[in-house]
MDAnalysis code that builds the backbone (N, CA, C; Angstrom):
import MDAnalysis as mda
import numpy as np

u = mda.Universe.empty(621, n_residues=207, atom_resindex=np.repeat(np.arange(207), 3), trajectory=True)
u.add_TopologyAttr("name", ["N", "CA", "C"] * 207)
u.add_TopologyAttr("resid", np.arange(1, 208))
u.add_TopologyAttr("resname", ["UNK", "UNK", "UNK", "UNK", "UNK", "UNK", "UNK", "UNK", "UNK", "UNK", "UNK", "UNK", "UNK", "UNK", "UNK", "UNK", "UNK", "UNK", "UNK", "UNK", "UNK", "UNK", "UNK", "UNK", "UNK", "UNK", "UNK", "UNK", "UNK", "UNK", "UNK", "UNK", "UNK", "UNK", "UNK", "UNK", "UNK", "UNK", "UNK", "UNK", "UNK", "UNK", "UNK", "UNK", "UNK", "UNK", "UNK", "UNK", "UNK", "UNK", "UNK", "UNK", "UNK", "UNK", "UNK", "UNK", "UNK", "UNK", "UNK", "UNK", "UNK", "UNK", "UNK", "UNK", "UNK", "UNK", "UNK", "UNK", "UNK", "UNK", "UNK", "UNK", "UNK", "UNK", "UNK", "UNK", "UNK", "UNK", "UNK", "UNK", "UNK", "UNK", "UNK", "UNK", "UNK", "UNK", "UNK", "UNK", "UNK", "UNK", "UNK", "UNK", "UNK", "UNK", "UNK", "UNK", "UNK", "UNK", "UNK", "UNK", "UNK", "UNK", "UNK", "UNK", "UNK", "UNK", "UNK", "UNK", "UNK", "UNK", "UNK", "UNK", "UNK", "UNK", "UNK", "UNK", "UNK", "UNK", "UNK", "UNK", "UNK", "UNK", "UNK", "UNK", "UNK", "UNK", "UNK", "UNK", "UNK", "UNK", "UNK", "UNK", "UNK", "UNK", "UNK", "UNK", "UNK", "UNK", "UNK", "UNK", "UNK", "UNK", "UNK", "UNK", "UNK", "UNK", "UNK", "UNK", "UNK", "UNK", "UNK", "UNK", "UNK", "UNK", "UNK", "UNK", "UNK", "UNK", "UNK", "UNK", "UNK", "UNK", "UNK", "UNK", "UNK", "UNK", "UNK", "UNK", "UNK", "UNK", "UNK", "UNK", "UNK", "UNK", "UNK", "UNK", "UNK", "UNK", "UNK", "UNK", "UNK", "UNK", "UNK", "UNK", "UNK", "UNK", "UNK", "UNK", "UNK", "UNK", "UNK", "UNK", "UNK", "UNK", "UNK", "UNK", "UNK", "UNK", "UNK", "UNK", "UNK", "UNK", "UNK", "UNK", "UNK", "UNK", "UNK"])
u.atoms.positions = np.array([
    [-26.171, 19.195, 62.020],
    [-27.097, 18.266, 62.670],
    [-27.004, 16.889, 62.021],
    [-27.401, 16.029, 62.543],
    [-26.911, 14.243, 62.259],
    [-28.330, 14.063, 61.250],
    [-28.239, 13.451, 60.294],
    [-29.388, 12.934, 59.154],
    [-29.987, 11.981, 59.473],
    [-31.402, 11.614, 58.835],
    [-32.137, 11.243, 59.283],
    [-32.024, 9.573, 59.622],
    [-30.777, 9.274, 58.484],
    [-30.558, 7.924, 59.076],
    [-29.566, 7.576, 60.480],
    [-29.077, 9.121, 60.665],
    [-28.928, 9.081, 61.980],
    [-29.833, 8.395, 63.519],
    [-30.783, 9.004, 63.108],
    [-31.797, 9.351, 64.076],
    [-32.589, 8.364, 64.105],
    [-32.500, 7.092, 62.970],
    [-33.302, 5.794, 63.008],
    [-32.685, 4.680, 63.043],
    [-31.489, 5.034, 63.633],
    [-30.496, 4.167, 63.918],
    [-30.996, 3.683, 65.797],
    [-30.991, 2.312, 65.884],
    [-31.527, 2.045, 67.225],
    [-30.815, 3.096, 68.398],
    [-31.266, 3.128, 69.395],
    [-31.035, 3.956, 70.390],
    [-29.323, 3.189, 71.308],
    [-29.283, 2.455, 71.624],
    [-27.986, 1.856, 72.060],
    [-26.839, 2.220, 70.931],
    [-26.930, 2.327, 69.529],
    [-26.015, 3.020, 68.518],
    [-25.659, 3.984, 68.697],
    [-27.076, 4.708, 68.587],
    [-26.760, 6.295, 69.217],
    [-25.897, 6.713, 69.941],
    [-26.375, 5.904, 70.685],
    [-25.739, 6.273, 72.590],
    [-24.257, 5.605, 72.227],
    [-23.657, 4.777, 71.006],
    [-22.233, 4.297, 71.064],
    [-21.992, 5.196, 70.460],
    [-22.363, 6.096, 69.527],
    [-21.489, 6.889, 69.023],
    [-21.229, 8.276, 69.539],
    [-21.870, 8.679, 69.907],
    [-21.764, 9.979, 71.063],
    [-21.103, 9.276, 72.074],
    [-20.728, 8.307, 72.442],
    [-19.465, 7.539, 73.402],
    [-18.326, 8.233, 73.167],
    [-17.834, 7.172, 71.882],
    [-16.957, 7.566, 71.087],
    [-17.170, 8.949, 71.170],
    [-17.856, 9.709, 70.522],
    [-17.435, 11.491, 70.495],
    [-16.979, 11.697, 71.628],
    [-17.502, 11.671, 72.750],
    [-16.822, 12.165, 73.971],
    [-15.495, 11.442, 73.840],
    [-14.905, 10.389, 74.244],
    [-13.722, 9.995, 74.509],
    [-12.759, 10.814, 73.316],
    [-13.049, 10.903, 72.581],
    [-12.081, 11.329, 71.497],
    [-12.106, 12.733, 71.479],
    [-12.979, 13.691, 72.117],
    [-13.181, 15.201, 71.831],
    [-12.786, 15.756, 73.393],
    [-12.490, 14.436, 73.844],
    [-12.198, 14.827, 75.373],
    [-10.785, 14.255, 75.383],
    [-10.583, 13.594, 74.354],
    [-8.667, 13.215, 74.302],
    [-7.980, 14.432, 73.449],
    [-8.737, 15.012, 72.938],
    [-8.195, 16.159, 71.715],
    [-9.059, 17.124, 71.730],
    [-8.329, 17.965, 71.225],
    [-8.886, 19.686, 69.889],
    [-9.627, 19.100, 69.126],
    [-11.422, 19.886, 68.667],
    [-11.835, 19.499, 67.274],
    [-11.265, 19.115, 66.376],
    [-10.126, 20.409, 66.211],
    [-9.335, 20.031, 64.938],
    [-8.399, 19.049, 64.838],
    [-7.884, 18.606, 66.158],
    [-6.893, 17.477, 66.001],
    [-7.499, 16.383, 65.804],
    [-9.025, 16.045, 66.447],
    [-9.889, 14.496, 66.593],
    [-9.490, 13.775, 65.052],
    [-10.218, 12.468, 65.565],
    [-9.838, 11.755, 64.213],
    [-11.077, 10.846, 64.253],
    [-11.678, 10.990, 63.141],
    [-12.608, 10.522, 62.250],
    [-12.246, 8.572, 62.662],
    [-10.952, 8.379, 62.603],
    [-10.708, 6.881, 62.612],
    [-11.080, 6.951, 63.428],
    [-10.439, 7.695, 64.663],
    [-10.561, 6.969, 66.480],
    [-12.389, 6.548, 66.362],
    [-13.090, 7.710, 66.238],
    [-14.544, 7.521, 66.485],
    [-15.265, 6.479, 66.032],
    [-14.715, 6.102, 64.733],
    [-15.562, 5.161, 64.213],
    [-14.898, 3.272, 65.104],
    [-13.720, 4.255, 64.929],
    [-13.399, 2.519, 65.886],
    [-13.984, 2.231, 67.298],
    [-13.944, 3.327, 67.922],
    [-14.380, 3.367, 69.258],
    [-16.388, 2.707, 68.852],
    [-16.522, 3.104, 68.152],
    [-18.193, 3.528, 68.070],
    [-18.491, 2.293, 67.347],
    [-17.503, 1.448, 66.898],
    [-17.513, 0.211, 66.410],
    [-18.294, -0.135, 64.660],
    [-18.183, 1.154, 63.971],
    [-19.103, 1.422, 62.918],
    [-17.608, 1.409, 61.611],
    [-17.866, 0.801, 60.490],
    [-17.511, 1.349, 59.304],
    [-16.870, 2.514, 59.122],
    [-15.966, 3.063, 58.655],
    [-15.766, 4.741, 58.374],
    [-16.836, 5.158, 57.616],
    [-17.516, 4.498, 56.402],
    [-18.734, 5.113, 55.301],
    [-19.216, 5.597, 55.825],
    [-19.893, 4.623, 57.657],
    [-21.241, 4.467, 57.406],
    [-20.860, 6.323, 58.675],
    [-19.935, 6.362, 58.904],
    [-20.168, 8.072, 59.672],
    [-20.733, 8.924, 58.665],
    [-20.240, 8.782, 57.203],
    [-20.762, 10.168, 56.661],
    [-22.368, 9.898, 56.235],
    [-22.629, 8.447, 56.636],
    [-24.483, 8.822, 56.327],
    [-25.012, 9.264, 57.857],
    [-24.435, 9.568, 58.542],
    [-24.713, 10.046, 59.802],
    [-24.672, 11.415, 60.099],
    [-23.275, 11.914, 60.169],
    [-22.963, 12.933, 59.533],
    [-22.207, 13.544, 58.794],
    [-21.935, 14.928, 58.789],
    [-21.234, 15.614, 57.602],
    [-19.901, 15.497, 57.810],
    [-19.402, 16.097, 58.682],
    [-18.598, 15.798, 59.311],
    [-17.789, 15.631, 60.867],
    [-16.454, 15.778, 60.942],
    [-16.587, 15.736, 62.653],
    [-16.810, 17.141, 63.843],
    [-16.911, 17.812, 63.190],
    [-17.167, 19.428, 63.018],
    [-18.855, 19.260, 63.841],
    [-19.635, 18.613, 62.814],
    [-21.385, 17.641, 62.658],
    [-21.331, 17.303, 64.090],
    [-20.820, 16.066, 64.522],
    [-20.613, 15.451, 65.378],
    [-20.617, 16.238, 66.516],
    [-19.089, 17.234, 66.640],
    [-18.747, 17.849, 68.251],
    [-19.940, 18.586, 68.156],
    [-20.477, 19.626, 67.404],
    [-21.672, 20.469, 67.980],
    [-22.923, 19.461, 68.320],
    [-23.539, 18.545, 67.715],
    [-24.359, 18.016, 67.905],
    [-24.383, 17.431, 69.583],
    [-22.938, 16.165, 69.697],
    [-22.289, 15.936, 70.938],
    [-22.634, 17.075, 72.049],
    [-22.360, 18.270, 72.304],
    [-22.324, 19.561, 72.835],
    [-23.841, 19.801, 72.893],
    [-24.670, 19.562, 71.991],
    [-26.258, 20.116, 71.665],
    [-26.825, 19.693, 73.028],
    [-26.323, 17.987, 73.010],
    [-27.194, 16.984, 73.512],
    [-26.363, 17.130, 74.856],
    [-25.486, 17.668, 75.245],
    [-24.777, 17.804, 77.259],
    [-25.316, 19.062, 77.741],
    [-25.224, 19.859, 76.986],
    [-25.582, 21.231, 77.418],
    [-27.196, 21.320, 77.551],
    [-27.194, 22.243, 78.916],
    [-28.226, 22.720, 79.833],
    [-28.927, 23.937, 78.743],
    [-29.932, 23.867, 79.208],
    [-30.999, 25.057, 78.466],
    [-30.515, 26.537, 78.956],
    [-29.947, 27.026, 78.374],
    [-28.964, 28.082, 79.789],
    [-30.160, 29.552, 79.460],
    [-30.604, 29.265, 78.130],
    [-32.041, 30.733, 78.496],
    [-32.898, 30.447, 79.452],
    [-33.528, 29.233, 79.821],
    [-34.487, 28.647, 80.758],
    [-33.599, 28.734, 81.898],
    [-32.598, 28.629, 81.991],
    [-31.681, 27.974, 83.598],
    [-31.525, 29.964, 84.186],
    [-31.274, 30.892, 83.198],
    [-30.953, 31.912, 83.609],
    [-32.538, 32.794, 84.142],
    [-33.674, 32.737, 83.008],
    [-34.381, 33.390, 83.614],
    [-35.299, 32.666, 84.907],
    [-34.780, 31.342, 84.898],
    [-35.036, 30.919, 86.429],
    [-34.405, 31.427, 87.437],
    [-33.347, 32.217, 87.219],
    [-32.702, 32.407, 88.314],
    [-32.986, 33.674, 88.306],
    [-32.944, 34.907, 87.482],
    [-33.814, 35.570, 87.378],
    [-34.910, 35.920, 88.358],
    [-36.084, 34.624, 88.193],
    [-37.769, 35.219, 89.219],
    [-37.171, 34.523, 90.759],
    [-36.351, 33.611, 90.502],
    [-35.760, 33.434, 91.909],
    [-34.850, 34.354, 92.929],
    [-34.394, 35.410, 92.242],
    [-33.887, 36.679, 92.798],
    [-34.489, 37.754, 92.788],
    [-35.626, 37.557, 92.078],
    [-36.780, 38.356, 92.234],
    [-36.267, 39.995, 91.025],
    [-35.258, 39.578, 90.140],
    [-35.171, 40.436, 89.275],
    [-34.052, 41.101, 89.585],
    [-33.508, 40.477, 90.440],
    [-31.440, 41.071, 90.365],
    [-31.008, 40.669, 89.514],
    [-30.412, 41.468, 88.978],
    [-29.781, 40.573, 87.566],
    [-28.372, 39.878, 87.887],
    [-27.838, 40.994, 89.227],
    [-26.713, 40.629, 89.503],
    [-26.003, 39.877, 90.308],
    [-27.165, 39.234, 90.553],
    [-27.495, 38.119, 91.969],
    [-27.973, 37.138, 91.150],
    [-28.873, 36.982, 89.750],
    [-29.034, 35.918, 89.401],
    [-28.091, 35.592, 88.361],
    [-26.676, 36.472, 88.119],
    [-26.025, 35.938, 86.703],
    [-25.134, 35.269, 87.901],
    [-24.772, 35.861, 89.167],
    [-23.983, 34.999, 89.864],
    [-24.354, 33.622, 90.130],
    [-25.591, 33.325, 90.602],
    [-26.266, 31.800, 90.498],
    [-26.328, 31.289, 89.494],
    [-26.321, 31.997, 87.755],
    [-26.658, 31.066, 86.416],
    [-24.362, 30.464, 86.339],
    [-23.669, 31.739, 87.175],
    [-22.420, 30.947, 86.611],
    [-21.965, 29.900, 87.677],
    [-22.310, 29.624, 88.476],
    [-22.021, 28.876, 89.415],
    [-22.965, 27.453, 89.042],
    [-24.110, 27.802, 88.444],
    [-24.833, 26.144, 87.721],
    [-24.062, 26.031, 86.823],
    [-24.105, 27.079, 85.771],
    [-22.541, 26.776, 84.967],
    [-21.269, 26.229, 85.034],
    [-21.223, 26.377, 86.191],
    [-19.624, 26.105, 86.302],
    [-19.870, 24.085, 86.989],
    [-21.108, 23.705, 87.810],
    [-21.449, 22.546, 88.065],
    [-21.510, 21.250, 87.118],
    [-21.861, 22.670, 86.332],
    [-22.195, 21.342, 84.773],
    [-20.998, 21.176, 83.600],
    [-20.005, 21.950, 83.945],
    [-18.609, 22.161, 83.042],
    [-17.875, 21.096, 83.661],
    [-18.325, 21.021, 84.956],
    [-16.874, 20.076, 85.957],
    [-17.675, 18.291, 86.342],
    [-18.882, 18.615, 85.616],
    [-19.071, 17.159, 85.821],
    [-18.165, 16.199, 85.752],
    [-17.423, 15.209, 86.136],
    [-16.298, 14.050, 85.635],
    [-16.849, 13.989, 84.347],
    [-17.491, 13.330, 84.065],
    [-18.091, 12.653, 82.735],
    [-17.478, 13.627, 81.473],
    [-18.096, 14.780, 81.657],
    [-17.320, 15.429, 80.536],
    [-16.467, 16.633, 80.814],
    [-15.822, 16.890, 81.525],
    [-15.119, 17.658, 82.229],
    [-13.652, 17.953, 81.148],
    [-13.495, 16.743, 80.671],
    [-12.042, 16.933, 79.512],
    [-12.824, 17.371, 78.631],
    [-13.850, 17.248, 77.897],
    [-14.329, 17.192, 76.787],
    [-14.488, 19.413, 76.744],
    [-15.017, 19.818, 78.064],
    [-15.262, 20.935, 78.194],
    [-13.851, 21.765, 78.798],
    [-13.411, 21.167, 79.227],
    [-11.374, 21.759, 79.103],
    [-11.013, 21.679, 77.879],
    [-10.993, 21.279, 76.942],
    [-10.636, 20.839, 75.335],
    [-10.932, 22.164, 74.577],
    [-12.732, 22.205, 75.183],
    [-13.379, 23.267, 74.175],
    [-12.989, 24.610, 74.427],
    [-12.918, 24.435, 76.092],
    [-12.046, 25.880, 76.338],
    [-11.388, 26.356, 75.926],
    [-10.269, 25.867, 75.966],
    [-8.624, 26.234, 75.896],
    [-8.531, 25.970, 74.288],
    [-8.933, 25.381, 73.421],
    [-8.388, 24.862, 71.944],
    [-9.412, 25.411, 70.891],
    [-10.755, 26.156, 71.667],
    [-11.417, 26.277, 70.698],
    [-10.839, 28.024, 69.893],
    [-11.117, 27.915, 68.279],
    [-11.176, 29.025, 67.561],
    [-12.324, 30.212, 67.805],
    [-12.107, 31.289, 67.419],
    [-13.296, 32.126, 67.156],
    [-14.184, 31.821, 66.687],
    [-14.360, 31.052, 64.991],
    [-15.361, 30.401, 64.753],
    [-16.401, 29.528, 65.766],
    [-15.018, 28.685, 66.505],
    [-16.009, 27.602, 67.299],
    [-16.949, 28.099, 68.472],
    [-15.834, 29.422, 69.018],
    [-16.815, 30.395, 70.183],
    [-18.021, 30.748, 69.763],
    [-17.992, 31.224, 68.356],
    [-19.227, 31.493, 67.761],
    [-20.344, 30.992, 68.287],
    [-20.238, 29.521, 67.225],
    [-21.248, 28.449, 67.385],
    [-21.439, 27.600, 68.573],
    [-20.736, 28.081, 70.212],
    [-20.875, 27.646, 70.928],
    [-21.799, 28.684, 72.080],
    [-21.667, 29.860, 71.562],
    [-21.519, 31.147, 72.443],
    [-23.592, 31.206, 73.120],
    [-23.723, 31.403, 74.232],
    [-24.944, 30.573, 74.795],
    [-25.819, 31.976, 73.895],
    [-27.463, 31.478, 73.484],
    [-27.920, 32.122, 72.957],
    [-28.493, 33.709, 74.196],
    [-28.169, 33.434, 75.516],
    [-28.355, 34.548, 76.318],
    [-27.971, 36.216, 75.482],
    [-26.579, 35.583, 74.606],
    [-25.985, 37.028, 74.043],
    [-25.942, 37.169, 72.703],
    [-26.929, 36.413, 71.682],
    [-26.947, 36.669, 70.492],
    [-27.589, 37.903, 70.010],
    [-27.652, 38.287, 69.290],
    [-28.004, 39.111, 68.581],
    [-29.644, 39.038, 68.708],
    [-30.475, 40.350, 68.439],
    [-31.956, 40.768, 67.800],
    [-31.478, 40.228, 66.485],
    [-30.638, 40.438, 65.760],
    [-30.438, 40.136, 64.337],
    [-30.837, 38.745, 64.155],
    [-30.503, 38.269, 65.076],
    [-30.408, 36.451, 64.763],
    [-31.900, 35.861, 66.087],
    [-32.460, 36.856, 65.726],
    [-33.961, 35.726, 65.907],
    [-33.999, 36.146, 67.820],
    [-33.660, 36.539, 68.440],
    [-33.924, 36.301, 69.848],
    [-34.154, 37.331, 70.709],
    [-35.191, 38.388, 69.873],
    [-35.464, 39.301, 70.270],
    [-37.196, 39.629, 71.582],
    [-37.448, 37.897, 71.572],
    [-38.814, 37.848, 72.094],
    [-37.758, 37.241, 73.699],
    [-36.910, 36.568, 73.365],
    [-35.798, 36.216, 74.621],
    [-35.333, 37.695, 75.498],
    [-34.635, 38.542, 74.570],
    [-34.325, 39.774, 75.188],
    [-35.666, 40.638, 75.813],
    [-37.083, 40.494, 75.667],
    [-37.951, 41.187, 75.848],
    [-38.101, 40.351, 77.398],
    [-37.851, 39.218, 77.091],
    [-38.961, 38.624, 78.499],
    [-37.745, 38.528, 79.746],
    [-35.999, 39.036, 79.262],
    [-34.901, 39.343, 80.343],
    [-35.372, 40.307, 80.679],
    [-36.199, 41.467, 79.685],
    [-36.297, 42.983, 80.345],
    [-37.111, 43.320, 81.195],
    [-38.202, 42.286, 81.193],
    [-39.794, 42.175, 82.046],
    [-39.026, 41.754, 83.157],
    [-38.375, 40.940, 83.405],
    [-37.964, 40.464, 84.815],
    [-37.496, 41.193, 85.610],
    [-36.168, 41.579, 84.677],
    [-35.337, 42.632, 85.413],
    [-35.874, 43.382, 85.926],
    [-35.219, 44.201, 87.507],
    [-35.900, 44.868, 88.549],
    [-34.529, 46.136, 87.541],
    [-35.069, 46.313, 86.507],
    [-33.981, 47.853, 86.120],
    [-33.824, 49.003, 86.989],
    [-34.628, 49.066, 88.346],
    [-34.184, 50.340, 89.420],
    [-33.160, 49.722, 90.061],
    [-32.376, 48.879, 89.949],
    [-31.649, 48.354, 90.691],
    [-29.818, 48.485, 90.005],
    [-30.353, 48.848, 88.967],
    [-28.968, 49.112, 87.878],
    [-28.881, 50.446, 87.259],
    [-27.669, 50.660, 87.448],
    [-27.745, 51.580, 86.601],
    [-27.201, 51.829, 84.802],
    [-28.363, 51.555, 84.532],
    [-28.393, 50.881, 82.893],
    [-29.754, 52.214, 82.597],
    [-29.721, 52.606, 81.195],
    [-30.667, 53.135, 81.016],
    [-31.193, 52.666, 79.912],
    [-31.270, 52.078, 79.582],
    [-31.957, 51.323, 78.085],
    [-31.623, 49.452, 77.864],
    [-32.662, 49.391, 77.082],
    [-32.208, 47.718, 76.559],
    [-30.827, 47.640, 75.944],
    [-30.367, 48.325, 74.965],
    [-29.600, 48.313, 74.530],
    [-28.074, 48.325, 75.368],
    [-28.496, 48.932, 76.405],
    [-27.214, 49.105, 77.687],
    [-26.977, 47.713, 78.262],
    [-28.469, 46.952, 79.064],
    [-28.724, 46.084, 79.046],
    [-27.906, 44.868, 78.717],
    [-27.964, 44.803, 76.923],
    [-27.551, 43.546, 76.066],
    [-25.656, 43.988, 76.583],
    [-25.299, 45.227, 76.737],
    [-23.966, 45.553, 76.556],
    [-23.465, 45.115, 77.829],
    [-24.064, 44.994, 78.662],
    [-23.760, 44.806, 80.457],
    [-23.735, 42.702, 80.059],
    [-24.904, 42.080, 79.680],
    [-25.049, 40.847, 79.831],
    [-23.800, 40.387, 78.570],
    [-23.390, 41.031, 77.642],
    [-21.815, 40.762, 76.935],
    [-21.017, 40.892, 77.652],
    [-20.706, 41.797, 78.465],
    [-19.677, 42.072, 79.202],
    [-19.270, 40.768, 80.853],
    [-20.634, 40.618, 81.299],
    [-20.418, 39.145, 82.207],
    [-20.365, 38.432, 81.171],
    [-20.741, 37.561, 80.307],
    [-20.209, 36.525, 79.580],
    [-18.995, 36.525, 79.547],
    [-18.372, 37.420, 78.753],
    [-16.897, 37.557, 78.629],
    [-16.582, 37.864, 79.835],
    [-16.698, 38.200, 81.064],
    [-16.128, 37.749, 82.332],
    [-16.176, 35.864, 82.624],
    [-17.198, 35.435, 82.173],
    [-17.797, 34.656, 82.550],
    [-16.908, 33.115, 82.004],
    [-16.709, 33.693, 80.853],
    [-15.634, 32.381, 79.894],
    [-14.338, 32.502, 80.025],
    [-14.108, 33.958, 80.118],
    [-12.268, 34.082, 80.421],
    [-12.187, 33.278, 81.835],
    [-12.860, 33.565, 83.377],
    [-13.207, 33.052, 84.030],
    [-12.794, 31.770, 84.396],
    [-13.846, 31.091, 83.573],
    [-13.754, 29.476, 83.376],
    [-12.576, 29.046, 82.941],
    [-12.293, 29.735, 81.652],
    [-11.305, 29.071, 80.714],
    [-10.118, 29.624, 81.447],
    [-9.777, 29.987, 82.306],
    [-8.310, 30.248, 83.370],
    [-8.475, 29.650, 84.031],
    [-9.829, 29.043, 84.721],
    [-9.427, 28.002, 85.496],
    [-9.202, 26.627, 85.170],
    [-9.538, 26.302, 84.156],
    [-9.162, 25.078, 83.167],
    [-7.933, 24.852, 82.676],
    [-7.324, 26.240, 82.701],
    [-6.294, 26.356, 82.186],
    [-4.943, 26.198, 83.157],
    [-5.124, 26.767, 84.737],
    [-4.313, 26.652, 85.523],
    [-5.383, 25.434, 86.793],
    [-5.927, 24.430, 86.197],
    [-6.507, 23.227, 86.619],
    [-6.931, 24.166, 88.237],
    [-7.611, 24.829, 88.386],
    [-8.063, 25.416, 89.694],
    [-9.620, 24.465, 89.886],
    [-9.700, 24.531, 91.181],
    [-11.067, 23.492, 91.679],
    [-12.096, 24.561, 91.618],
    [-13.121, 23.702, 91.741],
    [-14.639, 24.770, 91.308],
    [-14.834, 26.121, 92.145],
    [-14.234, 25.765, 93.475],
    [-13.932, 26.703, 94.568],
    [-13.336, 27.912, 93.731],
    [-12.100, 27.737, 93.565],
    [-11.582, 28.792, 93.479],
    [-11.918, 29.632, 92.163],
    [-12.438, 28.792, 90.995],
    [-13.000, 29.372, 89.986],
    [-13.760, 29.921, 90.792],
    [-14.436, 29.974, 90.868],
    [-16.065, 30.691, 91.455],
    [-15.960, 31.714, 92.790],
    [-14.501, 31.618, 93.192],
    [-14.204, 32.445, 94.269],
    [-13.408, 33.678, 93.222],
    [-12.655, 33.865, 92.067],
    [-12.247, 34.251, 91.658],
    [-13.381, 35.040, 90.500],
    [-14.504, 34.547, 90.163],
    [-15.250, 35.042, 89.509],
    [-15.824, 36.387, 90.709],
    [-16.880, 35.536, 91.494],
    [-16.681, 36.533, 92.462],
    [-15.916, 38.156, 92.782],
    [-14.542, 37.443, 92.435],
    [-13.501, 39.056, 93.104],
    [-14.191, 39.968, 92.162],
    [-14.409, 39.271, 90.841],
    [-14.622, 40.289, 89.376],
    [-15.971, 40.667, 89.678],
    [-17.354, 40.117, 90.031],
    [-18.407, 40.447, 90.606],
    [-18.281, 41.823, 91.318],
    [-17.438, 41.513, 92.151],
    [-17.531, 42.916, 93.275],
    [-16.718, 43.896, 92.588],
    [-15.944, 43.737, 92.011],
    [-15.719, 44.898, 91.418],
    [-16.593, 45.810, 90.391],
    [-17.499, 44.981, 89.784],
    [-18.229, 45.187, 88.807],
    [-19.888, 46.279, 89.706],
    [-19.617, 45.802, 90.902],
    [-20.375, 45.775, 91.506],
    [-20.359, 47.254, 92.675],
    [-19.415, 47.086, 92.814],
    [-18.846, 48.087, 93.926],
    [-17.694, 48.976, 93.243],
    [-17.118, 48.745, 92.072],
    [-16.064, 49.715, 91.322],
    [-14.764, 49.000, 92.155],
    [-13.571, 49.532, 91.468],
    [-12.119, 48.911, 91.956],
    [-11.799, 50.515, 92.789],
    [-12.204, 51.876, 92.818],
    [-11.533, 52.607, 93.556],
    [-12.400, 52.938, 94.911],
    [-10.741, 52.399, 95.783],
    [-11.373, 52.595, 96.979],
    [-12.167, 53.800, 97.977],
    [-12.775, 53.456, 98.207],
    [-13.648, 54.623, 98.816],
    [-13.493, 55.455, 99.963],
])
């Protein structure tokens, strides 16, 4: 996270240096970016980045903090709007997903993260929908389970539950990140997510 002399730095600064982050995290890999480009772009000193932040590592997540959608709020909206399909509302949370990946504005910046990011970085990017009870988000998993219409699945426990909502994610990013990868339009991402939907949905053997 950016320090406090970050944060009392006038607001037009701000807004130049998260410029700079995008152009440069959207020209490159985390690991390739360069500390110079940003500060030149952002029109600042090299020093004065590290009283800002730690490093450029600091920067891309923070950058990322501040684009990204509330995706626990965006999902269990979709959620009471399907009235507790789960499988009708993860299809509507990836399709807002996929709206807000292809914005122009940051559209390289989120092709970059796709395709170049490490395991580590999946980590610390990975939406809190699928973290762990271990790691604090066990009042989140309670209020997915209240919604959910569970006669509608065949899941028999929470625990099945968390294993089903891992399993679309990782549909959900391979997904994306193939279509980023073979530059496909939002269409066909989302027509291709889909095929995997119905299978998930209806099984692959024919009937």
């Amino acid at each position: 996270m950016p320090t406090k002399t970050f944060f009392n730095l006038p607001k037009d600064k701000q807004a130049r240096l998260l410029e700079a982050a995008r152009i440069e995290f959207s020209r490159t890999s985390l690991s390739e970016a360069s500390i110079a480009n940003i500060v030149k772009h952002a029109e600042i000193p090299r020093g004065s980045f590290y009283q800002y932040f730690e490093d450029k590592e600091d920067l891309f997540y923070y950058y990322f903090s501040c684009i990204k959608k509330d995706n626990k709020k965006m999902f269990l909206n979709a959620i009471k709007v399907h009235d507790g399909d789960f499988i009708s509302a993860f299809e509507d949370y990836f399709v807002q997903t996929v709206d807000l990946l292809l914005e122009e504005k940051n559209q390289q910046f989120f092709k970059n993260m796709f395709l170049r990011m490490d395991y580590r970085a999946s980590r610390k990017i990975t939406p809190d929908l699928i973290k762990s009870r271990q790691e604090k988000h066990a009042d989140m998993q309670k209020k997915f389970i209240q919604l959910i219409d569970m006669e509608l699945l065949n899941i028999e426990n929470e625990e099945e539950s968390e294993m089903l909502m891992r399993l679309l994610m990782t549909i959900m990013f391979q997904t994306i990140g193939d279509g980023f990868s073979a530059d496909l339009s939002k269409e066909q991402i989302i027509q291709n997510f889909n095929l995997k939907m119905k299978w998930i949905k209806n099984g692959v053997y024919r009937k």
